[in-house]
C-alpha positions in Angstrom: 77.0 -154.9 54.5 75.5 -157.8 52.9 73.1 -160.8 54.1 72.2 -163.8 51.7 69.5 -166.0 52.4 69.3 -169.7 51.6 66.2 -172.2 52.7 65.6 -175.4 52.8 62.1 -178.0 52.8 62.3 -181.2 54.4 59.5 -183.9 54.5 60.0 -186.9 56.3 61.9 -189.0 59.1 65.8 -188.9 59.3 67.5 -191.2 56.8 63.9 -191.9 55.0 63.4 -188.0 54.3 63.9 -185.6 51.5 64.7 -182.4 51.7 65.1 -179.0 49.0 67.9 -176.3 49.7 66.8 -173.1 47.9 69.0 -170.0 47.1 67.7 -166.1 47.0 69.4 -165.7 44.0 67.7 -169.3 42.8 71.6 -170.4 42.2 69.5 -173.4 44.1 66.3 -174.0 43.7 64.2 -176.8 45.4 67.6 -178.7 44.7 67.1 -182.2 46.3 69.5 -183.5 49.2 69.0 -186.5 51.6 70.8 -189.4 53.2 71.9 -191.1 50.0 73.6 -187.7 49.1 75.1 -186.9 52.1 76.3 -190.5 53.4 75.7 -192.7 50.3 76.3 -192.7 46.5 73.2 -190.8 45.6 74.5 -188.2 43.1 71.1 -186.8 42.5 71.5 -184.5 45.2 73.6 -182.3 47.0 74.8 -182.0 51.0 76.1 -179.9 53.5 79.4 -180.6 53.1 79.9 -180.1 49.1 77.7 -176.4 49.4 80.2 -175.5 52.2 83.2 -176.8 50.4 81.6 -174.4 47.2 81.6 -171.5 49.5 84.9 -172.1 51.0 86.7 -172.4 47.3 84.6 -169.2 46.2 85.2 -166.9 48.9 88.9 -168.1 49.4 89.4 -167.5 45.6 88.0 -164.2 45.3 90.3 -162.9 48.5 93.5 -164.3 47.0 92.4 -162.4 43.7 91.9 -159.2 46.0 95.3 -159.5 47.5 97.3 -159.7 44.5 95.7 -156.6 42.7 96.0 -154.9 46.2 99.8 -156.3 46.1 99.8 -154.7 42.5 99.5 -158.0 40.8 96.8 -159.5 38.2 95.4 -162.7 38.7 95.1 -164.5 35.3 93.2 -168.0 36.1 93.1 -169.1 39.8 91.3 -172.7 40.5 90.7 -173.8 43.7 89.2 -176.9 44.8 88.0 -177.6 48.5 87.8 -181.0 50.5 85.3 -180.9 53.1 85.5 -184.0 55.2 82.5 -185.2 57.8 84.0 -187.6 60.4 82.3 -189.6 63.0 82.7 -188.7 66.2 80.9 -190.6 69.0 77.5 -190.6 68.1 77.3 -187.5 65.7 79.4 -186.1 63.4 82.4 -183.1 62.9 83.8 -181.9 60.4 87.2 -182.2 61.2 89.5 -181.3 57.9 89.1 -178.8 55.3 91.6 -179.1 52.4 92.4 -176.1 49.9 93.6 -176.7 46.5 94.9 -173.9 44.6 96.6 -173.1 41.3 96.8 -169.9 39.8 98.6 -167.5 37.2 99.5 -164.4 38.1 102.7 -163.0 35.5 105.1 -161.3 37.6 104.2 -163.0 41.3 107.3 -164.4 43.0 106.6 -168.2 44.3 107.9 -166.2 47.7 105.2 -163.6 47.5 102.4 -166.2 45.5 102.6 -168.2 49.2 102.3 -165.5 51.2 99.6 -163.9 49.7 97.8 -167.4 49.0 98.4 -168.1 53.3 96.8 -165.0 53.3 94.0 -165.0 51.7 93.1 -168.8 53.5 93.9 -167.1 57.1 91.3 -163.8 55.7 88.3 -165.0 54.0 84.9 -164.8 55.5 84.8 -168.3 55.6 88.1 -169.3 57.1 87.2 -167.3 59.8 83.5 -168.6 60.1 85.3 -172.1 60.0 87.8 -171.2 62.9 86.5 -174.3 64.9 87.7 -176.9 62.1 90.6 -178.9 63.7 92.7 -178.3 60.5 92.4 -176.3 57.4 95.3 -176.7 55.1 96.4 -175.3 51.8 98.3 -176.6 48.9 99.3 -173.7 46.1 100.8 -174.1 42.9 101.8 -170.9 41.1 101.7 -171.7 37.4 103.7 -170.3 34.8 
């Protein structure tokens, strides 16, 4: 089995500190993230929300490619894009909706059997799973010609 490691630095109080999310595979490193880049405008950093929205596209992409060459088909281009959105919830914070984006070519894939293995894959990858406790997790596929 496999374990990844990510870490992060942080220096300073609440919405006046900085912090630095760092990869193993240095993917990330040091890469800066704060308060302005998680609640504000500040595109000079990264947050929570966007890495986990990264992780969600990747591993839901890469099990919707598994299924179709398990299903006998070949993926040609498959996009994805994720929406991770942070709500306010009393005094904190949820994440409350997770929106999947995908659009993919795969010659020979009925739309029938493109949604069923695209529902799938969203109901199978790691991360789906990890993010069981998310109110609502939807998908929206396009099969391409």
């Amino acid at each position: 089995m496999s374990e990844k490691t990510a870490t992060v630095h942080w220096e300073g109080p609440g919405k006046k500190g900085q912090g630095q999310i760092s990869t193993e595979t240095d993917a990330l490193k040091q890469y800066p993230y704060g308060f302005g880049s998680r609640f504000g405008d500040d595109r000079s950093g990264t947050n929570p929300e966007e890495l986990l929205a990264a992780a969600h596209a990747g591993c839901f992409t890469m099990a919707f490619s598994f299924a179709c060459e398990k299903a006998g088909f070949e993926t040609a281009v498959v996009d994805t894009r994720a929406n991770v959105r942070l709500a306010q919830q009393g005094d904190g914070f949820v994440i409350d909706r997770i929106t999947l984006t995908l659009a993919a070519k795969v010659p020979g894939l009925s739309q029938a059997q493109f949604q069923q293995l695209a529902e799938g894959a969203k109901q199978n990858c790691p991360l789906s799973k990890a993010l069981a406790s998310v109110p609502t997790i939807t998908l929206q596929a396009t099969l391409l010609d």
